[in-house]
mmJSON file of the N, C-alpha and C atoms, coordinates in Angstrom:
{"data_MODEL":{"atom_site":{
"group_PDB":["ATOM","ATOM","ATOM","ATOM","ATOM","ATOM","ATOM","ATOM","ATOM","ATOM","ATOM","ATOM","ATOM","ATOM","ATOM","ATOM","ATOM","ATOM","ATOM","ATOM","ATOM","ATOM","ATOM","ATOM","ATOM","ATOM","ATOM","ATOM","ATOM","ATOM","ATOM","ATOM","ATOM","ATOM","ATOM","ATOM","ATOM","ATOM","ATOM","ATOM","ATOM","ATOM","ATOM","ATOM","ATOM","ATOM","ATOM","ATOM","ATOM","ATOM","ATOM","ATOM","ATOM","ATOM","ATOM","ATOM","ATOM","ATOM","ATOM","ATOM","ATOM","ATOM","ATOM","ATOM","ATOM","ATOM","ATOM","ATOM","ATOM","ATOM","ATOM","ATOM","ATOM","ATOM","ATOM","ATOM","ATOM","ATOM","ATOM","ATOM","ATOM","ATOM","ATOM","ATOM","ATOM","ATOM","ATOM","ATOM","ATOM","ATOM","ATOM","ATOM","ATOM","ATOM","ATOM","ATOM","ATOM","ATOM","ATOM","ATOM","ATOM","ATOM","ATOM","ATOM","ATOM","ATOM","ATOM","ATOM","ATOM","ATOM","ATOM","ATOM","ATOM","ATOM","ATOM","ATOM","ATOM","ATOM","ATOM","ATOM","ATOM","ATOM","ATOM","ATOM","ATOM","ATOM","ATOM","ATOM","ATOM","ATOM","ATOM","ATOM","ATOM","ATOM","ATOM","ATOM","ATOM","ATOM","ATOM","ATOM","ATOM","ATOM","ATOM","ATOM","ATOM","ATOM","ATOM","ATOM","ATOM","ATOM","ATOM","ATOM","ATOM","ATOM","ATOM","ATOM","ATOM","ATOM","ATOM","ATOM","ATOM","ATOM","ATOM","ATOM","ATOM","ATOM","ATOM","ATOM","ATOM","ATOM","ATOM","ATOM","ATOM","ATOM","ATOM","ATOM","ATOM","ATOM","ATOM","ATOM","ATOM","ATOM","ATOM","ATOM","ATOM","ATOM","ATOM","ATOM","ATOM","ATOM","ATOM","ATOM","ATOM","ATOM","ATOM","ATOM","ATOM","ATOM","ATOM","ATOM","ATOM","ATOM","ATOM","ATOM","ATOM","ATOM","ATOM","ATOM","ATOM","ATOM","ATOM","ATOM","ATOM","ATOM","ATOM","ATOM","ATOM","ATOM","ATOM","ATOM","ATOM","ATOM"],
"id":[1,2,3,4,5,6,7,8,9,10,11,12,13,14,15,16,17,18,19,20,21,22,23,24,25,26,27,28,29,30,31,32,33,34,35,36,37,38,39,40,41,42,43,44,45,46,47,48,49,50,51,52,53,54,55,56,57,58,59,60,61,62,63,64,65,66,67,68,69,70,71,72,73,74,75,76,77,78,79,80,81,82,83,84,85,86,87,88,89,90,91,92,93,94,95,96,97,98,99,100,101,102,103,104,105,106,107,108,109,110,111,112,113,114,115,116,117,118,119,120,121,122,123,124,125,126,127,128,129,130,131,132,133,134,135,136,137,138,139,140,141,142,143,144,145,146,147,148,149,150,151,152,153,154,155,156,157,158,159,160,161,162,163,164,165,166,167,168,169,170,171,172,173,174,175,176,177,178,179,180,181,182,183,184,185,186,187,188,189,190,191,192,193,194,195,196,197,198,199,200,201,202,203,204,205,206,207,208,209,210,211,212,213,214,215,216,217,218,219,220,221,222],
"type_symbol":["N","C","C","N","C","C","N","C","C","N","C","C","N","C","C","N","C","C","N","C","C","N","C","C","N","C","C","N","C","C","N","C","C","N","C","C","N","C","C","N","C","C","N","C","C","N","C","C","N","C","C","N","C","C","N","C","C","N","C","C","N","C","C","N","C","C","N","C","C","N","C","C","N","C","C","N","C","C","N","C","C","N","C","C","N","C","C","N","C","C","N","C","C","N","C","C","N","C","C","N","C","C","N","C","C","N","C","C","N","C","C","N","C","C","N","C","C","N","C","C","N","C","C","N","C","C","N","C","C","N","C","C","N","C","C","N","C","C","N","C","C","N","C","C","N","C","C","N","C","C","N","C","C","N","C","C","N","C","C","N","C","C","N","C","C","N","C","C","N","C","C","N","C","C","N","C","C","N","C","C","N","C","C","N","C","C","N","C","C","N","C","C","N","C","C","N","C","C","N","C","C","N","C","C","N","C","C","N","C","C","N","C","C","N","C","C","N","C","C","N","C","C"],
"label_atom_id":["N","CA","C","N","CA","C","N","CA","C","N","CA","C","N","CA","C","N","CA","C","N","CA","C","N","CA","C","N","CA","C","N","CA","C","N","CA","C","N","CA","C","N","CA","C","N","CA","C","N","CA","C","N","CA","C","N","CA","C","N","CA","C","N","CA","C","N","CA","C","N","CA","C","N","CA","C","N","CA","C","N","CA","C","N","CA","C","N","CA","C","N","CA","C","N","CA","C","N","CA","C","N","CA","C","N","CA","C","N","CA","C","N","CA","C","N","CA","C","N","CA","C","N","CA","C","N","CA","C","N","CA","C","N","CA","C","N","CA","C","N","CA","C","N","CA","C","N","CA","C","N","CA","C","N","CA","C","N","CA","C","N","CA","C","N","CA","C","N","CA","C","N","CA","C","N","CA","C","N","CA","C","N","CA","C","N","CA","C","N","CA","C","N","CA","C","N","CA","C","N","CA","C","N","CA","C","N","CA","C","N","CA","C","N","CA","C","N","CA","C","N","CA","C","N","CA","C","N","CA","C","N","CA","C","N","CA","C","N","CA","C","N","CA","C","N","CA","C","N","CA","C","N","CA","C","N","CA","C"],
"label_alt_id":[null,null,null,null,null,null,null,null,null,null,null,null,null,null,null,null,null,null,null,null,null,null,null,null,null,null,null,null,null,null,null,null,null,null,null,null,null,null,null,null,null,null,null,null,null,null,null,null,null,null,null,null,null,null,null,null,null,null,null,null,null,null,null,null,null,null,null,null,null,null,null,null,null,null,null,null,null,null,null,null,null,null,null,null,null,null,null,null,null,null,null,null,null,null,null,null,null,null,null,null,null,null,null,null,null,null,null,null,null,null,null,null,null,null,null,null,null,null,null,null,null,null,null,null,null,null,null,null,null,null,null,null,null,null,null,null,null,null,null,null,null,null,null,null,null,null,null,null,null,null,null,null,null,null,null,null,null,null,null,null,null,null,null,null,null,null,null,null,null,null,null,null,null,null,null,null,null,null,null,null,null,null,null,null,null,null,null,null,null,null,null,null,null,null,null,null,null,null,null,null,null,null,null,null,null,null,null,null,null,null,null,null,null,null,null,null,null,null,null,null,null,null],
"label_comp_id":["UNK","UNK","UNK","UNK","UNK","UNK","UNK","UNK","UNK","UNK","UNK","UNK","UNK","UNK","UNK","UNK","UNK","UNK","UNK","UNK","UNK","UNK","UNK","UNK","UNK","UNK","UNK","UNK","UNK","UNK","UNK","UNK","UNK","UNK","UNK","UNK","UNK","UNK","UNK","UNK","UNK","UNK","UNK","UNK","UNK","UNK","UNK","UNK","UNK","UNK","UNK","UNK","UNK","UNK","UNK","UNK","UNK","UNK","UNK","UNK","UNK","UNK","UNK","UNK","UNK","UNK","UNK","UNK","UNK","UNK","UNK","UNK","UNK","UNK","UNK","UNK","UNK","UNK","UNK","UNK","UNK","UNK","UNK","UNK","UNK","UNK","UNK","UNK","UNK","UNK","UNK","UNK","UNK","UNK","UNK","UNK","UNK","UNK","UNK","UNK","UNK","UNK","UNK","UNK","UNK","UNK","UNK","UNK","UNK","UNK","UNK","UNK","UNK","UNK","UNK","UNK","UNK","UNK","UNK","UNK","UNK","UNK","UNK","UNK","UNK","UNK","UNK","UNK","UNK","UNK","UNK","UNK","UNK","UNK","UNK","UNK","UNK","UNK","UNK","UNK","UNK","UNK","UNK","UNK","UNK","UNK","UNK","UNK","UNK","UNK","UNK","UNK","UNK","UNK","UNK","UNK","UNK","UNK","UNK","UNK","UNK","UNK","UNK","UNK","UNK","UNK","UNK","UNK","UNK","UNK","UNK","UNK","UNK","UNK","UNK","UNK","UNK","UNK","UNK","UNK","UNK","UNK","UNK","UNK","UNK","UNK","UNK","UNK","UNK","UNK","UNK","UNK","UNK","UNK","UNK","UNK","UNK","UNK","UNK","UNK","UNK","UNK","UNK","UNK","UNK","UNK","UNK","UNK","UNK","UNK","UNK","UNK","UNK","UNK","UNK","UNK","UNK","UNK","UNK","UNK","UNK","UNK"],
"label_asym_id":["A","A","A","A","A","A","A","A","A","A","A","A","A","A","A","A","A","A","A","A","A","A","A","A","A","A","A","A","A","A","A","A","A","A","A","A","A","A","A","A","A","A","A","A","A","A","A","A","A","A","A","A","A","A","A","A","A","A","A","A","A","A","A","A","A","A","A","A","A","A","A","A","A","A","A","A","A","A","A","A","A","A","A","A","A","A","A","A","A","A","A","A","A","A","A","A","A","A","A","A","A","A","A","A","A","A","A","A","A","A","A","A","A","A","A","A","A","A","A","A","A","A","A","A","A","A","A","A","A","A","A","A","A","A","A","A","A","A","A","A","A","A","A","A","A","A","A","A","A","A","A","A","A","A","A","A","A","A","A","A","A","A","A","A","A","A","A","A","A","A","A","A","A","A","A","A","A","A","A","A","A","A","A","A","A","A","A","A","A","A","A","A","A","A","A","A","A","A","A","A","A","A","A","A","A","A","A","A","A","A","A","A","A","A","A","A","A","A","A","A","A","A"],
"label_entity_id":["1","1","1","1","1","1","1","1","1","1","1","1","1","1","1","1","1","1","1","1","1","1","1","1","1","1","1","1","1","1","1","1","1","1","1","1","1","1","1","1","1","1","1","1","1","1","1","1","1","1","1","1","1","1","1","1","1","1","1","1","1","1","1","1","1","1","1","1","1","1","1","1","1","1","1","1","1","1","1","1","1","1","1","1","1","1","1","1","1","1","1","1","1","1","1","1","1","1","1","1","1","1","1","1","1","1","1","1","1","1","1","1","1","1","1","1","1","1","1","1","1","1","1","1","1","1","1","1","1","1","1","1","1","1","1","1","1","1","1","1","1","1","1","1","1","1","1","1","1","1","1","1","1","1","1","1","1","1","1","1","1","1","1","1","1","1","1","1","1","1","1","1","1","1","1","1","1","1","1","1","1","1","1","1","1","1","1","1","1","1","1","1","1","1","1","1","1","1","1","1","1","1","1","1","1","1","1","1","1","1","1","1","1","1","1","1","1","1","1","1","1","1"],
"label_seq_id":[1,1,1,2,2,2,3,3,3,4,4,4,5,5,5,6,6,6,7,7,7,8,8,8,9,9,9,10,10,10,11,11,11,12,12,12,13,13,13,14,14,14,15,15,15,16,16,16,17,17,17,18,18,18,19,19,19,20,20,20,21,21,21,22,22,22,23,23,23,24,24,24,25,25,25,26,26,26,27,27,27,28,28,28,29,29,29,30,30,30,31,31,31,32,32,32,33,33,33,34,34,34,35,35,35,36,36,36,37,37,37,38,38,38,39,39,39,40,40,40,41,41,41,42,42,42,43,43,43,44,44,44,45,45,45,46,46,46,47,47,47,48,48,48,49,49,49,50,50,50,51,51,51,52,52,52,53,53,53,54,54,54,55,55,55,56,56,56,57,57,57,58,58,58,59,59,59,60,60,60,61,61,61,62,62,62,63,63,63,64,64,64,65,65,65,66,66,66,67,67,67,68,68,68,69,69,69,70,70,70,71,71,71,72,72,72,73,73,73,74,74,74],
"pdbx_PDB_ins_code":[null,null,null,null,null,null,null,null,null,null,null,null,null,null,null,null,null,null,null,null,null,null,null,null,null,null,null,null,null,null,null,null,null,null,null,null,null,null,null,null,null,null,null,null,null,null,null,null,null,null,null,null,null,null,null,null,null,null,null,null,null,null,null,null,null,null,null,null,null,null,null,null,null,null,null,null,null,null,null,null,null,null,null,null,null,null,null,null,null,null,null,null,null,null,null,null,null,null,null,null,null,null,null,null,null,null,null,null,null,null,null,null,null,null,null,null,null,null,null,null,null,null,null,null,null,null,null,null,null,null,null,null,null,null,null,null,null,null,null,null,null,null,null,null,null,null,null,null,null,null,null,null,null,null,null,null,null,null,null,null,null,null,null,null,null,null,null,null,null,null,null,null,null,null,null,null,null,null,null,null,null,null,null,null,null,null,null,null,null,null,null,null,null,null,null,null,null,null,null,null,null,null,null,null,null,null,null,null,null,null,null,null,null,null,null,null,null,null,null,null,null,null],
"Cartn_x":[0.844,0.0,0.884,0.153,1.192,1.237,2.329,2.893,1.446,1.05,0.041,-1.206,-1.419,-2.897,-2.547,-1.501,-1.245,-1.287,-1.077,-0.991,-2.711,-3.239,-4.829,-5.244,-5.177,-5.772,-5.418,-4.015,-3.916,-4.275,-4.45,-4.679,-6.742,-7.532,-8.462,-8.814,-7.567,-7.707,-8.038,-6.345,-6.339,-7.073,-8.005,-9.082,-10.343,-10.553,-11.519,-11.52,-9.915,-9.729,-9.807,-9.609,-9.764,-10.586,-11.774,-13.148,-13.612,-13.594,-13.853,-13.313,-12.341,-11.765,-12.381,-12.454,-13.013,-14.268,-15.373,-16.521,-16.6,-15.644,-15.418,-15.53,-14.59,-14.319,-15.577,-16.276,-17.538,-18.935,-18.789,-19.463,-18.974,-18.284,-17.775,-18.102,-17.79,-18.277,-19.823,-20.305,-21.816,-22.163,-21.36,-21.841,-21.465,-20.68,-20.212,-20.943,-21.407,-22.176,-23.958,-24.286,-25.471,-24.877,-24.165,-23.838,-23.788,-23.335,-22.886,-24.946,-25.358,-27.056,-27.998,-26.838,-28.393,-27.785,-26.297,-25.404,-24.252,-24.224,-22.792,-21.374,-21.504,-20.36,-20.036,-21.042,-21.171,-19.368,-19.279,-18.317,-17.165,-17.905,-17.76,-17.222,-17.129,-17.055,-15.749,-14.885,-13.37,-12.069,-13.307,-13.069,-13.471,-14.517,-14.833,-13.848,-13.376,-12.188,-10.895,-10.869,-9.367,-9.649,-10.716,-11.091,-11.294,-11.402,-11.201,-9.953,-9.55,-7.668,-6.932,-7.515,-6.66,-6.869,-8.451,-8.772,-8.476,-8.253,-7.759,-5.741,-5.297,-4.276,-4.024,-5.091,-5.308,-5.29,-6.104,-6.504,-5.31,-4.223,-3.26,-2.062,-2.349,-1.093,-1.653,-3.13,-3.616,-3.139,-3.572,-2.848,-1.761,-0.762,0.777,0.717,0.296,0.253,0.019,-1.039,-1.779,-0.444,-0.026,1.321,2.478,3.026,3.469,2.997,2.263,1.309,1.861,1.202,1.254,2.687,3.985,4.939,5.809,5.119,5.87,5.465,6.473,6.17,5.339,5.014,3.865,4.857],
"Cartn_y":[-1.183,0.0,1.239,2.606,3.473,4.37,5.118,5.168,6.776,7.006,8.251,7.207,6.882,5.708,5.34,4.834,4.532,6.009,6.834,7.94,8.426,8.181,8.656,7.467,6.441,5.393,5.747,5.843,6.421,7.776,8.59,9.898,9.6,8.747,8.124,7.576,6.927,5.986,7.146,7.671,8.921,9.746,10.464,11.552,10.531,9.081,8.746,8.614,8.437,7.792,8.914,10.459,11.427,11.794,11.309,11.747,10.919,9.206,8.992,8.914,9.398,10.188,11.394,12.291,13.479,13.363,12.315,11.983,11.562,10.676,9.787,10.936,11.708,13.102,13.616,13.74,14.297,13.429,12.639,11.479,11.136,11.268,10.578,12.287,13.526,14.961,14.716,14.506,14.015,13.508,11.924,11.399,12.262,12.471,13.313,14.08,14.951,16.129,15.642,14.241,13.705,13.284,12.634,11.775,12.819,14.078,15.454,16.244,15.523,16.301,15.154,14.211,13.087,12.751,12.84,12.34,12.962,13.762,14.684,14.145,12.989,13.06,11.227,11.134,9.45,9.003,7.814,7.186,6.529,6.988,6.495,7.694,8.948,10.467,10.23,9.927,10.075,9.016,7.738,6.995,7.585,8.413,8.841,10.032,10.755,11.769,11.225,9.52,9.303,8.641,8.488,8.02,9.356,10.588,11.617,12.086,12.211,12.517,11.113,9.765,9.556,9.562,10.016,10.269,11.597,12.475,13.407,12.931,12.681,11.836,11.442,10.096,9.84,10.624,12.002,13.08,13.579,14.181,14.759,13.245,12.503,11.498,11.762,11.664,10.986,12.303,13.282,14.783,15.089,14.4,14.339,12.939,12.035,11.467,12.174,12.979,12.985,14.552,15.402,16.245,15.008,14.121,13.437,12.956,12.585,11.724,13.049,14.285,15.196,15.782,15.303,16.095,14.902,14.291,12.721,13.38,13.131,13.472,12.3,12.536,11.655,10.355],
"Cartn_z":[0.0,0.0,0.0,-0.475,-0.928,0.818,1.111,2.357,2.234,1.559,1.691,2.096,1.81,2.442,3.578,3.98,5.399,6.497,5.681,6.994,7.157,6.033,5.65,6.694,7.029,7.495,9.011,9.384,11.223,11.317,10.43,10.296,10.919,10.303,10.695,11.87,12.172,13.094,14.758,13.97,15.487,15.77,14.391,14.841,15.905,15.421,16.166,17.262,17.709,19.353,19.626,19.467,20.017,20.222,19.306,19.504,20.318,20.587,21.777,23.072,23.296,24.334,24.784,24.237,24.335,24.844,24.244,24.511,25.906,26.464,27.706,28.688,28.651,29.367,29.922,28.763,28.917,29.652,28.996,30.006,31.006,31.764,33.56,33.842,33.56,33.919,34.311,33.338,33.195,34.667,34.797,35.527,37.184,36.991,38.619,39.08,38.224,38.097,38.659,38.125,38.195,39.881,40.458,41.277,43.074,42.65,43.511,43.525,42.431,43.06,43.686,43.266,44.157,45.53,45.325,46.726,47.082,47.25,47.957,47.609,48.216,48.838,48.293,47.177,46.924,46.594,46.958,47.086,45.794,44.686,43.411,42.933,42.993,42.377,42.603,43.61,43.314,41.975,41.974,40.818,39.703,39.293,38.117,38.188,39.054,39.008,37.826,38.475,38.306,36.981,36.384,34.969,34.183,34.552,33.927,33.552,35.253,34.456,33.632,33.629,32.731,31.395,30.915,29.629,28.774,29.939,29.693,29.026,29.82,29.565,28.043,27.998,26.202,25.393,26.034,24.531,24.205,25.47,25.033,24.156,24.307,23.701,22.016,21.766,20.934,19.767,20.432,19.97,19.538,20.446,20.218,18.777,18.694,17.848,16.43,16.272,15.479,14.352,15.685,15.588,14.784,15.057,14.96,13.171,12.986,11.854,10.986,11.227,10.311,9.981,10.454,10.13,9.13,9.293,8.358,6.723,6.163,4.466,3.769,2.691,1.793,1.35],
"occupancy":[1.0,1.0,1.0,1.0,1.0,1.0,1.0,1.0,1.0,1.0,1.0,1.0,1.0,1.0,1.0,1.0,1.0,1.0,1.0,1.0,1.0,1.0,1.0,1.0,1.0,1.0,1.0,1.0,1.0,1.0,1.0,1.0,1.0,1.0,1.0,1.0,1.0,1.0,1.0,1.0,1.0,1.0,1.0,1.0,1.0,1.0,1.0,1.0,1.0,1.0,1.0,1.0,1.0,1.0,1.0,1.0,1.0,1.0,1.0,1.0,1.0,1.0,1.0,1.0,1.0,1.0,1.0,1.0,1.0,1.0,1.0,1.0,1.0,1.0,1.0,1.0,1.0,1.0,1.0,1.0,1.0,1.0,1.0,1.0,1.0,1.0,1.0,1.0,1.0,1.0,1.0,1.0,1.0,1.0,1.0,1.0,1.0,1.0,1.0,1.0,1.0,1.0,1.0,1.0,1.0,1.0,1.0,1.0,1.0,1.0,1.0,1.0,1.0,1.0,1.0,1.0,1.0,1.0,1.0,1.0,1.0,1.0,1.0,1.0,1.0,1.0,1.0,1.0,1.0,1.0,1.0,1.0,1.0,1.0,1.0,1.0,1.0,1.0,1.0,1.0,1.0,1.0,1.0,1.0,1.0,1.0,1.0,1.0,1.0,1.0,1.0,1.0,1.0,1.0,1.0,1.0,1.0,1.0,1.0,1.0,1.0,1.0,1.0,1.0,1.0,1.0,1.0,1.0,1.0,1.0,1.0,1.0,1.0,1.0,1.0,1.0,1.0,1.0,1.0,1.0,1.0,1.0,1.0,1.0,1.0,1.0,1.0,1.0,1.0,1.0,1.0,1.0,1.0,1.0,1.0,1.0,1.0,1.0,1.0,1.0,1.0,1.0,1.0,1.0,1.0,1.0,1.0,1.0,1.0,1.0,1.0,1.0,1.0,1.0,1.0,1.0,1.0,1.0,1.0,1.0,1.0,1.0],
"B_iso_or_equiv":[0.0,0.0,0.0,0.0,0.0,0.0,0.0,0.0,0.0,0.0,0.0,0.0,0.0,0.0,0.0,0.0,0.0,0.0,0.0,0.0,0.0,0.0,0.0,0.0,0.0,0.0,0.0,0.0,0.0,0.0,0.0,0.0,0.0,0.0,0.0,0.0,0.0,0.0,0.0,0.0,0.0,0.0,0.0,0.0,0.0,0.0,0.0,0.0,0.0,0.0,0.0,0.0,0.0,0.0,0.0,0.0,0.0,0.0,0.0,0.0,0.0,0.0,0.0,0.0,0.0,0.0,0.0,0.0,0.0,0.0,0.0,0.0,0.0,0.0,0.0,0.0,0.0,0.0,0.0,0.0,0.0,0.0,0.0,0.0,0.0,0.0,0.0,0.0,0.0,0.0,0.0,0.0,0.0,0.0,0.0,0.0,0.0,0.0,0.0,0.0,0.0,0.0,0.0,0.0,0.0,0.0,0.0,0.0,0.0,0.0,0.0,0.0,0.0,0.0,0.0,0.0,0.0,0.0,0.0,0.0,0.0,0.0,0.0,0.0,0.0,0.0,0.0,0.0,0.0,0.0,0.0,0.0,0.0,0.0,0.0,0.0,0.0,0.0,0.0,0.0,0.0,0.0,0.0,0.0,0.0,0.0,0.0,0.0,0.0,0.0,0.0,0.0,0.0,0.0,0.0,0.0,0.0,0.0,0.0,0.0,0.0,0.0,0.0,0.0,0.0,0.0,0.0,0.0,0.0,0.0,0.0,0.0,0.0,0.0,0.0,0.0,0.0,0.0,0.0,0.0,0.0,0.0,0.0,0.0,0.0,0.0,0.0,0.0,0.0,0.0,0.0,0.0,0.0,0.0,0.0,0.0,0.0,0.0,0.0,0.0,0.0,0.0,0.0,0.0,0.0,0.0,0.0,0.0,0.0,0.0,0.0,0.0,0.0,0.0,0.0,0.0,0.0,0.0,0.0,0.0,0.0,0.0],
"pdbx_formal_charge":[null,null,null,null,null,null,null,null,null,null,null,null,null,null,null,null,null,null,null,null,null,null,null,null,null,null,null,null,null,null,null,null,null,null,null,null,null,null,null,null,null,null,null,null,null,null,null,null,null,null,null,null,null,null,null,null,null,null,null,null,null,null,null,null,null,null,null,null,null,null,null,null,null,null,null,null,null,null,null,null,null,null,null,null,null,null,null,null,null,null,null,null,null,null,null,null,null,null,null,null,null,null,null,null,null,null,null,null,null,null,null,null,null,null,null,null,null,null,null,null,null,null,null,null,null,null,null,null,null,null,null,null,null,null,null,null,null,null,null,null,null,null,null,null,null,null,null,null,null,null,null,null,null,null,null,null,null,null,null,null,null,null,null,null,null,null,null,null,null,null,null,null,null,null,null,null,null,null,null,null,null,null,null,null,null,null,null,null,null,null,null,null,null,null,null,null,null,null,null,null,null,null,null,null,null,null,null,null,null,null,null,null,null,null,null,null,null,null,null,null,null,null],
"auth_seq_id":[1,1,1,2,2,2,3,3,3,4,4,4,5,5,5,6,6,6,7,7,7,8,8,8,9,9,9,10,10,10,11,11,11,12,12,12,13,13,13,14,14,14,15,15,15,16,16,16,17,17,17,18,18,18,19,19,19,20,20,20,21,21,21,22,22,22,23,23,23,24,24,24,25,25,25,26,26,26,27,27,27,28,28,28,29,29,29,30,30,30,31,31,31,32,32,32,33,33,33,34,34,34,35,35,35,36,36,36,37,37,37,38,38,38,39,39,39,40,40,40,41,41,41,42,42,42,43,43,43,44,44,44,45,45,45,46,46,46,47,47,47,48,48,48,49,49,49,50,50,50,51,51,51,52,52,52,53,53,53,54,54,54,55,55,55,56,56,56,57,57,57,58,58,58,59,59,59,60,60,60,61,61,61,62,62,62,63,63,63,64,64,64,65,65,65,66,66,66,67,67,67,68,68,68,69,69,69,70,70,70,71,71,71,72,72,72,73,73,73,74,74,74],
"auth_comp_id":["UNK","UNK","UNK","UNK","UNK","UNK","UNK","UNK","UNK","UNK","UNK","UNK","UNK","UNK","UNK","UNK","UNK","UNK","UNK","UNK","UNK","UNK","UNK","UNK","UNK","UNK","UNK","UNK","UNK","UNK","UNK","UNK","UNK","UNK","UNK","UNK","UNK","UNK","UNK","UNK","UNK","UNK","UNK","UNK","UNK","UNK","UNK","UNK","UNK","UNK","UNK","UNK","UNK","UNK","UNK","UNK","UNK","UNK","UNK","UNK","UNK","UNK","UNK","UNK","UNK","UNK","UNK","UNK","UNK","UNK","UNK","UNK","UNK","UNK","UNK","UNK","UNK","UNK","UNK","UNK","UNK","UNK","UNK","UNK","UNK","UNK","UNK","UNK","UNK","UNK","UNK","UNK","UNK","UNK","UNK","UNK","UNK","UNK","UNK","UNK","UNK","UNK","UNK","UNK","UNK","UNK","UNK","UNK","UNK","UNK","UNK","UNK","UNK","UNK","UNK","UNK","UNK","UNK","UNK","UNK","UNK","UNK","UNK","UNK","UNK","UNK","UNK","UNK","UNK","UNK","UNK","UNK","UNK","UNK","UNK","UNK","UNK","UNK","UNK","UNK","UNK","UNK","UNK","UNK","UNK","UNK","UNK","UNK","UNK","UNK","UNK","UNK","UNK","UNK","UNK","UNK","UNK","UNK","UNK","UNK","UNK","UNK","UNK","UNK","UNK","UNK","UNK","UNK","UNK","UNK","UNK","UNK","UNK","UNK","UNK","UNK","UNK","UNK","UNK","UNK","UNK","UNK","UNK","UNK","UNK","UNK","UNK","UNK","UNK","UNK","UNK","UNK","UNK","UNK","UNK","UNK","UNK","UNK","UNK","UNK","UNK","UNK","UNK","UNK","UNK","UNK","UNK","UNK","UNK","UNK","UNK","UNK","UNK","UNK","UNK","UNK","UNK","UNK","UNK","UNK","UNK","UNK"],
"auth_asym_id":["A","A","A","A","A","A","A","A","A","A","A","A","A","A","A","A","A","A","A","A","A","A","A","A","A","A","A","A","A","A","A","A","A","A","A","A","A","A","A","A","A","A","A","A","A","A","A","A","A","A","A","A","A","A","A","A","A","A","A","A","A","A","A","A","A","A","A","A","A","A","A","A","A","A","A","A","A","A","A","A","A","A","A","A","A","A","A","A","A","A","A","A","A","A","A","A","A","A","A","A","A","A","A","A","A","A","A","A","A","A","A","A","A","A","A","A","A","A","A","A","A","A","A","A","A","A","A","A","A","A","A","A","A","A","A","A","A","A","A","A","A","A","A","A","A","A","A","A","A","A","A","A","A","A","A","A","A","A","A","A","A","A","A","A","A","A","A","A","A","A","A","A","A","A","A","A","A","A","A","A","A","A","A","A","A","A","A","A","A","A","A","A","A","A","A","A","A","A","A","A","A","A","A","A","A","A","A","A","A","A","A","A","A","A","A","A","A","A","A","A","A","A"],
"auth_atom_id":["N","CA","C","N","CA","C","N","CA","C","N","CA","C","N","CA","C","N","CA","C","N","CA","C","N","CA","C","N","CA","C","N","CA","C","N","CA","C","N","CA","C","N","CA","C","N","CA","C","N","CA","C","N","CA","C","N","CA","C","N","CA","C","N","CA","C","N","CA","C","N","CA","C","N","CA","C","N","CA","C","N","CA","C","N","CA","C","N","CA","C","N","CA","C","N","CA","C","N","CA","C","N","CA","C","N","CA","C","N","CA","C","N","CA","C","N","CA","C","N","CA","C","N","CA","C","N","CA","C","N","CA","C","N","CA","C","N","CA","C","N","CA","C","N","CA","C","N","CA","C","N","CA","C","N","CA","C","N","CA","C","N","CA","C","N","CA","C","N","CA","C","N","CA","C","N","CA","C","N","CA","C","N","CA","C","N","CA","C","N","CA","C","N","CA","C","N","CA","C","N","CA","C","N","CA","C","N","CA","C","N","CA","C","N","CA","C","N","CA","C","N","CA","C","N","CA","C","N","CA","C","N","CA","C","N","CA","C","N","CA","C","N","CA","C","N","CA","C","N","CA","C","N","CA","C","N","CA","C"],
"pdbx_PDB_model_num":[1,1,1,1,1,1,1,1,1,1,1,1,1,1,1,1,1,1,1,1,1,1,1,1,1,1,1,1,1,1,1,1,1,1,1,1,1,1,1,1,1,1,1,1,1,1,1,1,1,1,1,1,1,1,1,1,1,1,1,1,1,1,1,1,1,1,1,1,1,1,1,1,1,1,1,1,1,1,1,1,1,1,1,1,1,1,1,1,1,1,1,1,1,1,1,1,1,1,1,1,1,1,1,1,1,1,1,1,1,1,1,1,1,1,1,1,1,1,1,1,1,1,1,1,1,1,1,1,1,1,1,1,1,1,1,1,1,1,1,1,1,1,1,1,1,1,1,1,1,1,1,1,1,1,1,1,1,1,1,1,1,1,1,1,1,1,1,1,1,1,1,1,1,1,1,1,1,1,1,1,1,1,1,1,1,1,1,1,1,1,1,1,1,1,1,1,1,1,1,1,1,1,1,1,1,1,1,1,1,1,1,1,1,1,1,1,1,1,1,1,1,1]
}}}
């Protein structure tokens, strides 16, 4: 396969993981946010903390990837 299709294909690959990353982020926010009006102080909110920072985590790698992808020639 020609080395421009391969970058079109992780070039693909990486916008999606970013998009569901990004999404994740937003959904465990979601859920905290739901979890802090029905229960203060519920016991689960510091795990959805630590599933935020590490998706947050992903977005920035997936980013650095994607920096990465784009400086490679055709």
């Amino acid at each position: 396969m020609d080395r421009r299709l391969y970058r079109e294909l992780w070039r693909l690959r990486f916008e999606k993981m970013l998009k569901l990353e990004e999404e994740s982020v937003k959904d465990y926010q979601t859920l905290i946010e739901e979890c802090r009006r029905k229960h203060k102080d519920h016991s689960i909110i510091p795990h959805f903390e630590k599933l935020i920072a590490d998706e947050k985590k992903h977005v920035a790698l997936v980013k650095e990837l994607l920096q990465i992808l784009n400086r490679q020639s055709d």
